[in-house]
LOSE-554754 format. One record per residue (C-alpha): residue number from 1; x negated, z negated, y negated. Coordinates in steps of 0.5 Angstrom, whole numbers, plus 500, padded with zeros to 3 digits. Layout:
! LOSE-554754
 num  px  pz  py
 NUM   X   Z   Y
...
This chain:
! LOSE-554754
 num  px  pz  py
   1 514 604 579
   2 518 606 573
   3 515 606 565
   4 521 601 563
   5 518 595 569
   6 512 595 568
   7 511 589 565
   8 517 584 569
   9 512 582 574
  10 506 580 569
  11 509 575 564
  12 505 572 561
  13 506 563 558
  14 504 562 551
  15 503 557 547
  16 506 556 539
  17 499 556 538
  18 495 561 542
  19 496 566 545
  20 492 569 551
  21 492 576 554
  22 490 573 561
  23 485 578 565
  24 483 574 572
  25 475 576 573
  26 476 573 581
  27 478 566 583
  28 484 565 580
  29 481 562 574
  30 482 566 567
  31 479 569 562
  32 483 570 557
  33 483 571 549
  34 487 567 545
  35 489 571 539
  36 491 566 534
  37 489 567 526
  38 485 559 526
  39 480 557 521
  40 473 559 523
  41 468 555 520
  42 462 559 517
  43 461 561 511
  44 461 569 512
  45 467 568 517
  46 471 565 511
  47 470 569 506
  48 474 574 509
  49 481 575 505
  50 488 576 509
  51 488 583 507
  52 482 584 510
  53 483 581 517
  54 490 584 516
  55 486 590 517
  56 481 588 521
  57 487 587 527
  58 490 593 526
  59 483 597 528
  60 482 593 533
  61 488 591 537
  62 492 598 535
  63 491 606 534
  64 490 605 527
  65 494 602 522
  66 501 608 521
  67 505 607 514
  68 508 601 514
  69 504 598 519
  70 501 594 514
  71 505 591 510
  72 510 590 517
  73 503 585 520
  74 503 581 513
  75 510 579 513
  76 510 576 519
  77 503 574 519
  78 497 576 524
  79 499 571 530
  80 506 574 530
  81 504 580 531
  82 499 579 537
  83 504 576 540
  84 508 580 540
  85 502 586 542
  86 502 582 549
  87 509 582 551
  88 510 589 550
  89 518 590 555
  90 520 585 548
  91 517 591 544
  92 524 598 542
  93 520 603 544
  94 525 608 544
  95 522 613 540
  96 515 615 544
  97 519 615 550
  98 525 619 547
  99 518 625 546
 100 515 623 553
 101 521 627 557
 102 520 633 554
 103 513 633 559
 104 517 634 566
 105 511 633 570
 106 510 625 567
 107 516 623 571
 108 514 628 578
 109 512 625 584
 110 505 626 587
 111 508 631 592
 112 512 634 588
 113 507 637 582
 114 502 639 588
 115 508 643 591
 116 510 646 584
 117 503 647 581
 118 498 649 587
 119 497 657 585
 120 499 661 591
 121 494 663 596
 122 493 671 596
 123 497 676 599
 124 493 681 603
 125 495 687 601
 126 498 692 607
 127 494 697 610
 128 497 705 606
 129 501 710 611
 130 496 716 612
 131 502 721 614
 132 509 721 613
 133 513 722 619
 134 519 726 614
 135 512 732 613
 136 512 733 622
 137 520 734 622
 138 521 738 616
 139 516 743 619
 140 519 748 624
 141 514 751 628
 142 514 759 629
 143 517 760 636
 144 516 768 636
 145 510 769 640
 146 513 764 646
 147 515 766 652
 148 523 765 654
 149 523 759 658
 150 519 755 654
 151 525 755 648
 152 529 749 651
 153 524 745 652
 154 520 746 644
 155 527 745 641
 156 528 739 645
 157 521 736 642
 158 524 737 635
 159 531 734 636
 160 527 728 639
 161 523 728 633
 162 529 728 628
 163 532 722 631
 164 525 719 631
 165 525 720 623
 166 533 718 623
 167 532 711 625
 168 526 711 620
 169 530 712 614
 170 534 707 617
 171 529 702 617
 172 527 704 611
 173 533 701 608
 174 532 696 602
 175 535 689 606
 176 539 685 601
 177 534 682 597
 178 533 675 597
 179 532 669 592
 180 526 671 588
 181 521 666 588
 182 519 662 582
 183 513 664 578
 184 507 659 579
 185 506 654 575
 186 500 654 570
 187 496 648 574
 188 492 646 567
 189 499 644 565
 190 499 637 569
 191 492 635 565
 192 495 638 559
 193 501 634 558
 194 497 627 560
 195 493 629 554
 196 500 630 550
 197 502 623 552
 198 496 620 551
 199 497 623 544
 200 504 621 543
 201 503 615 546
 202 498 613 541
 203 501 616 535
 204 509 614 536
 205 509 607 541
 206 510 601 538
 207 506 597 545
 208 500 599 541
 209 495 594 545
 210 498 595 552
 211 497 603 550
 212 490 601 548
 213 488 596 554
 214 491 603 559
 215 485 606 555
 216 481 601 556
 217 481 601 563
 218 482 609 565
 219 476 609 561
 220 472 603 566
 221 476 606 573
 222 474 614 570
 223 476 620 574
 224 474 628 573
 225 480 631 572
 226 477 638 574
 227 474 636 580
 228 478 641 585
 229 485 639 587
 230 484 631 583
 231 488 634 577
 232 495 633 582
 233 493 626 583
 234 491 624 576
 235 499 624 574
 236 500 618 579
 237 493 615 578
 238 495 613 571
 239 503 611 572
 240 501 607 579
 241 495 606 579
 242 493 604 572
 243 499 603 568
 244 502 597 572
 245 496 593 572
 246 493 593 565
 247 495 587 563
 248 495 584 570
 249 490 580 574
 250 483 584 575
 251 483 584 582
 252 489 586 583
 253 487 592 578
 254 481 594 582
 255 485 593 588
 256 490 598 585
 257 484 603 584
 258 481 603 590
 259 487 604 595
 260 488 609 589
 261 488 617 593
 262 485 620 585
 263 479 615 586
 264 478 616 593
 265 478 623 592
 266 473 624 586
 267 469 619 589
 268 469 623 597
 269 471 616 600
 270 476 620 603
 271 471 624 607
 272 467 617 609
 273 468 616 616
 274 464 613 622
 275 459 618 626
 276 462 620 632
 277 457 623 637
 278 459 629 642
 279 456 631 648
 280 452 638 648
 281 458 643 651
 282 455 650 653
 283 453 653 648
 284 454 648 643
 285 449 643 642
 286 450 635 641
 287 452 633 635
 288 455 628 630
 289 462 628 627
 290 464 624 620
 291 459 620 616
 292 459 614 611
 293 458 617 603
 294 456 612 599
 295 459 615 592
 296 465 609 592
 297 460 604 595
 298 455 605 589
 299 460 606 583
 300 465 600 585
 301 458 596 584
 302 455 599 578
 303 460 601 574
 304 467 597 576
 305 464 591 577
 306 457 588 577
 307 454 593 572
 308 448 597 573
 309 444 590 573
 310 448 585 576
 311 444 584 583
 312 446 589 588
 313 442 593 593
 314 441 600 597
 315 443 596 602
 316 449 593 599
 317 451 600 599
 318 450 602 605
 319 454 596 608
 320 461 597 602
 321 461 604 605
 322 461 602 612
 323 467 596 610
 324 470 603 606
 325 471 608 612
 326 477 610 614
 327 480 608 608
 328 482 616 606
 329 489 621 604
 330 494 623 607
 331 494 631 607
 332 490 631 601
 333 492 638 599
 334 500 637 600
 335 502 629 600
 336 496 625 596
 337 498 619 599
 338 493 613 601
 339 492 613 609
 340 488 607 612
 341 485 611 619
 342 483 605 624
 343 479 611 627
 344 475 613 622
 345 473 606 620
 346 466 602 623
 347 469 595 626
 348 462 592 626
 349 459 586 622
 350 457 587 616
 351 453 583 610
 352 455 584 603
 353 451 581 597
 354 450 575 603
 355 457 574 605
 356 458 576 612
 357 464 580 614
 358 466 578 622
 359 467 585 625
 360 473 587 627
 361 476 587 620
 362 479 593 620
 363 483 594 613
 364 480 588 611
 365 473 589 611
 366 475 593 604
 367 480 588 601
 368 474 582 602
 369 469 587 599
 370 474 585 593
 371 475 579 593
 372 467 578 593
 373 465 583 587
 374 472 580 583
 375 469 573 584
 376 461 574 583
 377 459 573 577
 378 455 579 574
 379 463 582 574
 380 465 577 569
 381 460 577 565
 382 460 586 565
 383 468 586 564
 384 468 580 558
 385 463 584 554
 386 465 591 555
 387 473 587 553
 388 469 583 547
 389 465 589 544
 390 472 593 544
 391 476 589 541
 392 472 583 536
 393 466 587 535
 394 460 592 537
 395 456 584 538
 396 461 581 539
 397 459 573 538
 398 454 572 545
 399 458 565 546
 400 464 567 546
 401 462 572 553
 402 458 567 556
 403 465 562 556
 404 469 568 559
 405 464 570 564
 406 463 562 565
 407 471 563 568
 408 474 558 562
 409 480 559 557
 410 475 562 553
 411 477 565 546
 412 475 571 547
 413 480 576 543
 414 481 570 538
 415 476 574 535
 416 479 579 534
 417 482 576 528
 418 476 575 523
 419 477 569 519
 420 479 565 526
C-alpha cells in the first residue's frame, strides 16, 4: 500500500467537541482518546497557563515544537491542532516526501532489495596451469643421433603438437565481452536509509502524530535489524506492516504483524512445524523432521499483548506454537513473502487461556489465537497504559487507564492536553 493511501480506509467520525484517536483493544468496543482542550477541575490542572499547555502538546503529540510551530498551534487553538493530527491524508506533506525519493530503496519491493543487496556468493578461484603447451612446441628435439627410418614419424608428432597448440590459442581468444555485472550494493544500505527516514520524517513531516504512533508501535511490535537476512524484510515491514495500521484498529495491526514474514523471521516462526517422525533406512537411524519453536508463542503474549503478568502460562505457549506451525516465508533468501504451509501445521484441538480451538483449523487456529488475546483484558490494560504513559504523562492519571482497559469511550489522549 503506497505511502499517499494509508489512510483512505481508517477514516475516523468526530465530533465538534471531541475528537478520538480510536484503537480498538478487541471486541469491537473502543478505546479511544478524546483530545479536546475541556476544563479539568483540580487546582493544580488549572493553573496551567495557555502557553504552557501549548507546550505541553506539542512534546507530546509531536517531535517537538519546530520554528513557528508554536505560534501556528496558538493561533488555531489546541483543539484544531489535535484534529488536525488525527486526519493526517488532510495534512500537505509534500516537503518530507519530496526528500524521501532520494532513499530508492524506501519504494523497493521485498524481492527487489534481497536481489540488489544480498552480496554475491564467492567465486571459486581456477585451478593454476602447471605448463604451458606453447614451451613443448617451441622445443625442437635433436634429431641427429636418430636412426633414418624414425624421422617421418618424429616430424609427425611435432606437426601434431603444433596443430594442438594452434586450436589452443584459438581457444584462447578473448569472446565478446559481455555486459558487466553491476557492483554489489552495500546491504547496511537498506537499514541505513530507514534510519535516514525516520530522521527526515520526524524533522520534516507535518503528520506528527501519525509519524509518532508508527514509532510507537515498531517500537511495541520491535525486530533486530541485524539478525541475518531480517535487514531485507524490514523495509516492507515498516511500509506493509506497521504504516497502514498505526491509527487502525488493533486487532488488525496485530494481525498485520503476525502474518508479517520480518516478524516471523526474527521470532523463528517460520522454522516452527509439526514433528514429522521417519522410519530408520539402512544406515540412517529413525528420527524427527521440524518441531514447534515457541519465540513467537511467548513474545506475542508477553510483550504484544497481555504484558509479562497478564495471566498466561508455559502451557499457553506450547499450545499458541502449536496454533502457529505452518505459518512461515516463502523462499526467505529470495521473495520474502508469508507462506501458510497446511503441511507443517498440528491440526489438532488445542486449549488457550481456556478457550478451546476444535481441530481441524488449519490457518484458523492462529487467527482465533488473535482474536482471544486482542479481546482479553490484560491486553487492553497493557496497551492503554504503554498508549497513556507516552502521550499524557510518565503516571498518567490510573483512572483514566482503568476506563480505556474497561473497553469505554475513554478519554484517554485528553490528557494529553493539560488543563483538560
Amino acid at each position: 500500500m503506497r505511502a499517499g493511501n494509508v489512510f483512505k480506509h481508517k477514516a475516523m467520525k468526530r465530533s465538534a467537541v471531541a475528537s478520538m484517536l480510536v484503537f480498538v483493544l478487541g471486541f469491537q468496543v473502543m478505546a479511544s482518546f478524546n483530545l479536546t482542550a475541556a476544563q479539568r477541575s483540580t487546582k493544580k490542572q488549572s493553573t496551567m497557563t495557555d502557553n504552557q499547555r501549548i507546550a505541553h502538546v506539542l512534546s507530546r503529540l509531536t517531535y517537538g515544537a519546530r520554528p513557528g510551530d508554536f505560534e501556528k498551534v496558538k493561533a488555531t487553538g489546541v483543539a484544531a491542532f489535535i484534529n488536525q493530527q488525527l486526519d493526517p491524508d488532510s495534512i500537505d506533506n509534500s516537503t518530507a516526501i519530496a526528500k524521501l525519493r532520494r532513499l530508492p530503496t524506501l519504494g523497493m519491493a521485498t524481492p527487489v532489495i534481497i536481489e540488489q543487496y544480498t552480496p554475491p556468493k564467492p567465486v571459486p578461484s581456477a585451478s593454476p596451469v602447471v605448463a604451458k603447451v606453447e614451451t613443448a612446441v617451441n622445443q625442437t628435439p635433436n634429431l641427429a643421433n636418430q636412426e633414418p627410418g624414425k624421422l617421418p614419424a618424429m616430424s609427425a608428432m611435432q606437426n601434431e603438437m603444433q596443430m594442438d597448440a594452434k586450436k589452443d590459442d584459438v581457444s584462447k581468444m578473448p569472446a565478446a565481452s559481455p555486459k558487466p555485472t553491476p557492483p554489489p550494493k552495500n546491504p547496511q544500505m537498506v537499514v541505513t536509509e530507514l534510519q535516514r527516514a525516520k530522521l527526515l520524517r520526524a524533522v520534516y513531516s507535518d503528520q506528527q502524530l501519525y509519524e509518532l504512533m508508527v514509532d510507537f508501535w515498531e517500537n511495541h511490535f520491535s525486530i533486530f535489524a541485524n539478525k541475518d537476512d531480517d535487514r531485507y524484510l524490514l523495509t516492507g515491514y515498516d511500509r506493509e506492516t506497521i504504516r497502514p495500521f498505526a491509527l487502525a484498529r488493533f486487532r488488525d495491526l496485530l494481525g498485520a504483524t503476525a502474518h508479517s514474514p520480518a516478524m516471523l523471521f526474527y521470532l523463528d516462526n517460520w522454522r516452527s512445524s509439526v514433528p514429522r517422525p521417519y522410519p530408520a533406512r539402512g544406515d540412517k537411524p529413525a528420527g524427527v523432521d521440524g518441531g514447534f519453536n515457541e519465540n513467537y508463542a511467548r513474545e506475542l503474549m508477553e510483550l504484544h499483548t497481555l504484558g509479562v503478568d497478564g495471566g498466561y502460562t508455559q502451557k499457553d505457549v506450547q499450545e499458541i506454537a502449536r496454533c502457529f506451525s505452518g505459518w512461515t516465508i516463502q523462499k526467505p533468501n529470495e521473495q520474502g513473502l508469508f507462506l501458510y504451509r497446511p503441511g507443517l501445521h498440528d491440526d489438532g484441538e488445542k486449549i488457550v487461556l481456556g478457550h478451546k480451538i476444535l481441530p481441524g483449523g488449519g490457518i484458523a487456529d492462529g487467527e482465533r489465537v488473535l482474536d482471544i488475546l486482542a479481546t482479553h483484558p490484560s491486553t487492553a490494560r497493557f496497551i492503554a497504559t504503554k498508549l497513556a504513559r507516552r502521550f499524557i504523562s510518565d503516571d498518567p492519571p490510573q483512572s483514566v487507564i482503568d476506563r480505556a482497559a474497561a473497553g469505554r469511550l475513554a478519554p484517554v489522549l485528553r490528557h494529553a492536553s493539560p488543563g483538560d
